[in-house]
N, C-alpha and C positions, 0 to 999 in steps of 0.2 A: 273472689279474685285475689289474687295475689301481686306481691310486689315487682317481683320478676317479670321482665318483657316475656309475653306470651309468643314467642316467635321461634320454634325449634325445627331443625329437619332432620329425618334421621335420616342416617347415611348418605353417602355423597351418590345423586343421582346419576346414572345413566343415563345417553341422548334419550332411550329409549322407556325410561322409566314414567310410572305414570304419575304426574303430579296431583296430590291432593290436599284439598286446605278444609283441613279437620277447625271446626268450630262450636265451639265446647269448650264453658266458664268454669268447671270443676277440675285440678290439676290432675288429679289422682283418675277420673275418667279418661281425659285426655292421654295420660302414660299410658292406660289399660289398651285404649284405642290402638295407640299407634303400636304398640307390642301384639296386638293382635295381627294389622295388617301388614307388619313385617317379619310374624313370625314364620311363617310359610311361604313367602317369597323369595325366588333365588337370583342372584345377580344383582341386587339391589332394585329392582322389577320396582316398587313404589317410593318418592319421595314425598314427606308426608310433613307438612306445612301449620303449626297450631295458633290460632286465634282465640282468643278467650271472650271477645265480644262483638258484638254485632259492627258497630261502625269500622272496628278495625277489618273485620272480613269484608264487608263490602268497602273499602278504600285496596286489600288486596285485590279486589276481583276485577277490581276497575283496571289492571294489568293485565298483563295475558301471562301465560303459562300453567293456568291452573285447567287438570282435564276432568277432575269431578271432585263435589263437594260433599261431604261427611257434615252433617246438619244436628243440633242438639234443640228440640224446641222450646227445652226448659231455659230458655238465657232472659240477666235479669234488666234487659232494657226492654224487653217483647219477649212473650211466651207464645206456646202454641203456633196456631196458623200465622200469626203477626210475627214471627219469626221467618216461618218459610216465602212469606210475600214478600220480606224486607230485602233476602234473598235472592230471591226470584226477579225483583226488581231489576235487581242490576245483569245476572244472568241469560235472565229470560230462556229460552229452551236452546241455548248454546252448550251449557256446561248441566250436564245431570248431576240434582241434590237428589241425596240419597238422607233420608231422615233417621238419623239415630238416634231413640232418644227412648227414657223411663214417662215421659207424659205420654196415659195411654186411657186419657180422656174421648170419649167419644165424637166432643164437642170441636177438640183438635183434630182427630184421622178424618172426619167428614169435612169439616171446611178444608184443610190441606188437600185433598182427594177433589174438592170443588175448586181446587189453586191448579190442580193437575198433578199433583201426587200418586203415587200409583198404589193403593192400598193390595 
């Protein structure tokens, strides 16, 4: 984690853009992320919100304006499924987490898939 407040968005959103709150402790993932999801977007179509840990995304979600979350389950307050539950908690099947992540343990896609995950 770094020193710098994890809280970026890129570009100035559109009414119609869709908001996402990318959460994800690695900076360098986080940059790769969001340049992925706006490299192909035109109009500014995604604005795209970063969290570097778990309490701080769920204290953002407790807001409204977020329409789908980008999920890393390697984060180091909760891994794995204890990640996407921590999540899911405050969401619940309002907002679709969408799990991105290099933990591809079987131990995590089955319990996440048992959270409601869509494998």
């Amino acid at each position: 984690m770094g020193s710098t407040p994890a809280e970026s968005t890129v570009h100035d959103a559109e009414p119609h853009a869709i908001r996402v709150l990318l959460v994800e402790d690695n900076a360098d993932a986080a940059q790769l992320a969001r340049s992925q999801i706006c490299s192909g977007s035109r109009h500014n179509q995604f604005q795209v919100e970063w969290k570097d840990n778990l309490q701080q995304a769920m204290i953002r979600l407790a807001k409204p304006d977020i329409d789908v979350v980008l999920l890393d389950l390697g984060m180091p307050e909760l891994s794995g499924h204890r990640a996407h539950l921590a999540i899911t908690s405050v969401v619940g099947t309002a907002i679709p987490v969408v799990i991105l992540t290099s933990d591809d343990s079987a131990i995590s896609r089955n319990l996440t898939i048992r959270q409601g995950a869509v494998g």
